[in-house]
C-alpha positions in Angstrom: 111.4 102.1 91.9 110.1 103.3 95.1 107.5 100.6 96.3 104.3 101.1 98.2 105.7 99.6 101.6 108.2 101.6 101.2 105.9 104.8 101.0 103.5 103.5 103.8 106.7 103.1 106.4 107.9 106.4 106.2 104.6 108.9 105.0 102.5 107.4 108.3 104.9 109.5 110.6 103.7 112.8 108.1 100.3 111.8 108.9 100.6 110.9 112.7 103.6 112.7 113.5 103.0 112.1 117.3 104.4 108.5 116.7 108.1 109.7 117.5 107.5 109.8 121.0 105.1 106.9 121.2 107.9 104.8 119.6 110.0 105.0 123.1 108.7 101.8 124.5 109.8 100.0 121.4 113.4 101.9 121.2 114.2 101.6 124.7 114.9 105.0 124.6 112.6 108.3 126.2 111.5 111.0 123.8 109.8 114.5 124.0 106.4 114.7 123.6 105.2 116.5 120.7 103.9 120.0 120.4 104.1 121.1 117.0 105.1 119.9 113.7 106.3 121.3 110.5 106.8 119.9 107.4 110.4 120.4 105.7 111.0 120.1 102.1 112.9 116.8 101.3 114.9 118.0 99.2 118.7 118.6 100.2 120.6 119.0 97.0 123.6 121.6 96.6 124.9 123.1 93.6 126.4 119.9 92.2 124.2 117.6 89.9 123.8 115.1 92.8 119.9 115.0 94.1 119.7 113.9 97.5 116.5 113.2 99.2 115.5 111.9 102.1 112.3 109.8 102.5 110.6 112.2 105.1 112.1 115.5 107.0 109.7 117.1 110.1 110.3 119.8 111.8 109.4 118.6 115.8 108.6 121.0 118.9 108.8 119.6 122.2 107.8 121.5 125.5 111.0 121.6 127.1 113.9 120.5 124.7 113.5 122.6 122.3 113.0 121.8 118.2 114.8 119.0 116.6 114.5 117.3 112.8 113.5 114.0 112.8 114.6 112.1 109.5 112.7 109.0 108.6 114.4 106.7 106.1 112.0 103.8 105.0 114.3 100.9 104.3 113.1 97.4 102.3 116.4 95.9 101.9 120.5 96.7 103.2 121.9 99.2 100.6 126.1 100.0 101.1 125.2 103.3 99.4 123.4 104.5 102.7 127.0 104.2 104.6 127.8 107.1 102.6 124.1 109.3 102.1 123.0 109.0 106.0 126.1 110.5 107.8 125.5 113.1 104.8 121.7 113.9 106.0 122.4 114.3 109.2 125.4 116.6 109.1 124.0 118.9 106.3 120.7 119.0 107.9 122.8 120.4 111.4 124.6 122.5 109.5 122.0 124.0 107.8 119.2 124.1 110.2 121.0 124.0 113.3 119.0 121.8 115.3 119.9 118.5 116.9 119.0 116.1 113.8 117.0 112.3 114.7 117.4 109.7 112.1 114.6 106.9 112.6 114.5 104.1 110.1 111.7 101.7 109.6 112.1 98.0 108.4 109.8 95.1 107.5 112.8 92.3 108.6 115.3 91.5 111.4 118.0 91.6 108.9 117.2 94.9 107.2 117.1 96.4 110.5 120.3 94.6 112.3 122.3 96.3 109.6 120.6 100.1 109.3 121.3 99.6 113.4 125.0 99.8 113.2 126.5 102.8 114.0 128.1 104.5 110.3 131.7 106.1 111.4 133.6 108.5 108.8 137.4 109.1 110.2 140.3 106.5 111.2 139.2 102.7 112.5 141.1 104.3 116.0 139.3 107.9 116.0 136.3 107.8 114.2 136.0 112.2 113.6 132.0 111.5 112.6 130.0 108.7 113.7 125.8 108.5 113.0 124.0 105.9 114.3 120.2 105.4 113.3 117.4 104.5 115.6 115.7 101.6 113.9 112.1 99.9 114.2 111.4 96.9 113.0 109.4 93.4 113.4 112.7 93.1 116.3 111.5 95.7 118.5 107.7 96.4 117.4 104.8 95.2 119.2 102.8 92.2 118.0 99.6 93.7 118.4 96.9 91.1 118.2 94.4 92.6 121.2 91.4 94.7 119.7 91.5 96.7 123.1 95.2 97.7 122.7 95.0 98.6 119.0 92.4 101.2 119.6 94.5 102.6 122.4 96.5 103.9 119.9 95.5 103.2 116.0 99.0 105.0 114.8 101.4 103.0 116.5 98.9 99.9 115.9 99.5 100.8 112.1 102.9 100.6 112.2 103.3 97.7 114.3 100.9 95.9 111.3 103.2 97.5 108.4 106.4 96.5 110.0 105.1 93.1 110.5 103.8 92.5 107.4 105.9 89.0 107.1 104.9 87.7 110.9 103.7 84.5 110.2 101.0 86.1 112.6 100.2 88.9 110.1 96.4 87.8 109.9 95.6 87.8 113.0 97.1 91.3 113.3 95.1 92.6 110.7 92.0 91.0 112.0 92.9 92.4 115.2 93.0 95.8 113.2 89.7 95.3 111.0 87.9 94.9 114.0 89.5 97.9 116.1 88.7 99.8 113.0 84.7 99.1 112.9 83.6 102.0 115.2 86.4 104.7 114.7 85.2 107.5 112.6 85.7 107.4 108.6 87.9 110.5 108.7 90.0 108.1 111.3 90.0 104.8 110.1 90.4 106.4 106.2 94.6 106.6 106.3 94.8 103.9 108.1 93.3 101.4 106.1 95.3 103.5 102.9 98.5 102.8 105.1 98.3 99.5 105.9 97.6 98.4 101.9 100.2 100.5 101.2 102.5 98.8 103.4 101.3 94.8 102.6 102.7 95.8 98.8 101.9 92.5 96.8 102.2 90.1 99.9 99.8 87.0 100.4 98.9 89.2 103.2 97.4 91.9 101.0 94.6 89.7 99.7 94.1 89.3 103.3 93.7 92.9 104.1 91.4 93.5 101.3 89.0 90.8 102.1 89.1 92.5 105.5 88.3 95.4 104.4 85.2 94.3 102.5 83.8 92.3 105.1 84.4 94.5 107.9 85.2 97.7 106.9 82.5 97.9 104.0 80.6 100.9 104.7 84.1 103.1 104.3 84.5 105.2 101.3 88.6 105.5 101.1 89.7 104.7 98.0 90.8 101.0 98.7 87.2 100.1 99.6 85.8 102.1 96.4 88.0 99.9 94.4 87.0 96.7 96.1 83.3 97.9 95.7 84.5 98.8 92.0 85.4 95.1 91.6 82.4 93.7 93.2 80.5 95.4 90.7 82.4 94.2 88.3 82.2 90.6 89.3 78.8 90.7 89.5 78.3 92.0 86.2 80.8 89.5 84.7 78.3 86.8 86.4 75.5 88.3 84.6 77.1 88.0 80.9 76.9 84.1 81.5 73.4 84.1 83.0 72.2 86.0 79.8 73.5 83.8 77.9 73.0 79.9 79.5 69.4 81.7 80.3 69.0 82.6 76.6 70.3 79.0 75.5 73.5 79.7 74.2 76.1 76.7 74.6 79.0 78.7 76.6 82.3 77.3 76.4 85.2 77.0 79.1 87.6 79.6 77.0 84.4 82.0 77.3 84.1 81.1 81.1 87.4 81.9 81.6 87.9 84.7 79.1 84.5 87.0 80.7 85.5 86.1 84.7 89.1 87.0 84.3 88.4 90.5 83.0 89.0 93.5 85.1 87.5 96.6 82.8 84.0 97.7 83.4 83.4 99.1 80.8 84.3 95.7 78.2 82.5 93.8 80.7 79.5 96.2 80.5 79.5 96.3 76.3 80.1 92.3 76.7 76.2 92.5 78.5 74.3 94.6 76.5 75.3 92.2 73.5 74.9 88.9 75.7 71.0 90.1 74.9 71.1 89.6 71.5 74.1 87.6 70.3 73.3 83.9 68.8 76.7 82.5 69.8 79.0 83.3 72.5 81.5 83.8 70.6 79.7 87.3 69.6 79.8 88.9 72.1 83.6 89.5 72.4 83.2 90.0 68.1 84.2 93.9 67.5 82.8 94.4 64.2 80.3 92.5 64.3 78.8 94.8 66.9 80.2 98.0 65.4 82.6 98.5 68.5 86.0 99.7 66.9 
């Protein structure tokens, strides 16, 4: 199952494509500036039933080099089977475009990206005919970004620093450090970038972290994580409002109802559970369906 990390560590380079070049500091290694990008499909299955897909495929233009296709592989963990599909990319991809073909991979640990480093040879141990080795950024050669000034120098490469160091033991200082860079930057700005770092957390500690970010300092956003925060809010505060009705009313509420109204998530239930809050004569009635009519 593909992951959200996983999604945030490769789509970020489809929605700031610029990042190639502003990775060179990190990969000890100078590339072209960009100056255009096109999107390429995926997809690079043949006639055989054997789908192969890469993660992302862009088509970059550089002033004085020329085009080339950068391939960006998001990897969570060391897979053998890559040994085989990477070398595969790269050569169809050459063959079939004939451009000079750059495959970047992005990690989240030192271990991951120790192993997607080393250089993949098809041929004899003495003669290797093909050999594909991987540029590769990681928490190992990624800034730890925790000045505001710096981050807002460049929010992209900020972003990915953050994602790819989503296990620092640092990582909440980094997202302060981001929640705060974030506060003046236009909406349309700050938007995927607060959508890219969620993404990237997945279901870490750190998540919880980001989101509570996010409501505090980031709270007058509408991108879809701070809607749903909003949405939860609402629903909290609703959820509150069930037991004021009722202890206001007089009504004995027990620790299972407690427990049974704040631990809901749906709106709506928590909504029906208040308009009958108003009436009920037990707490127990409220969550009764036919009592109420509510099939």
């Amino acid at each position: 199952m593909v992951s959200s990390p996983h999604e945030a560590m490769h789509r970020i380079f489809q929605e700031y494509p610029e990042l190639v070049s502003q990775l060179s500091g990190a990969l000890g290694l100078e590339l072209p500036p960009v100056v255009s990008v096109e999107p390429v499909t995926v997809d690079l299955t043949e006639t055989e039933p054997l789908e192969r897909r890469v993660d992302t495929l862009l088509r970059i233009g550089t002033e004085d080099d020329g085009p080339f296709l950068l391939v960006v592989e998001a990897q969570g963990k060391k897979d053998a089977g890559k040994t085989a599909s990477w070398p595969y990319y790269v050569t169809y991809l050459h063959n079939k475009h004939r451009l000079p073909v750059l495959l970047l991979v992005v990690c989240q640990d030192h271990a991951t990206a120790a192993w997607a480093a080393r250089p993949l040879t098809i041929g004899l141990p003495q003669w290797p005919t093909v050999t594909t080795r991987p540029l590769v950024v990681g928490p190992h050669n990624m800034p730890v970004i925790t000045d505001v000034a710096e981050a807002r120098k460049d929010l992209p490469l900020a972003t990915l620093a953050a994602i790819t160091h989503a296990d620092n033991p640092d990582v909440d200082a980094i997202l302060k450090t981001m929640s705060v860079a974030l506060r003046d930057t236009p909406e349309s700005v700050a938007g995927p970038i607060v959508e890219f770092i969620a993404q990237g957390l997945g279901n870490r500690l750190a998540a919880q972290q980001w989101r509570n970010l996010v409501a505090v300092d980031l709270s007058f956003y509408t991108s879809p994580l701070s809607e749903e925060i909003r949405d939860e809010g609402r629903a909290e505060g609703r959820a509150e409002a069930v037991l004021v009705v009722l202890d206001a009313r007089g009504i004995a509420i027990t620790e299972g109802t407690r427990e049974r109204v704040t631990q809901c998530d749906d709106p709506d239930v928590i909504r029906r559970w208040l308009v009958r809050a108003a009436s009920a004569t037990t707490a127990d009635e409220i969550f009764d369906e036919e009592t109420h009519g509510d099939r």
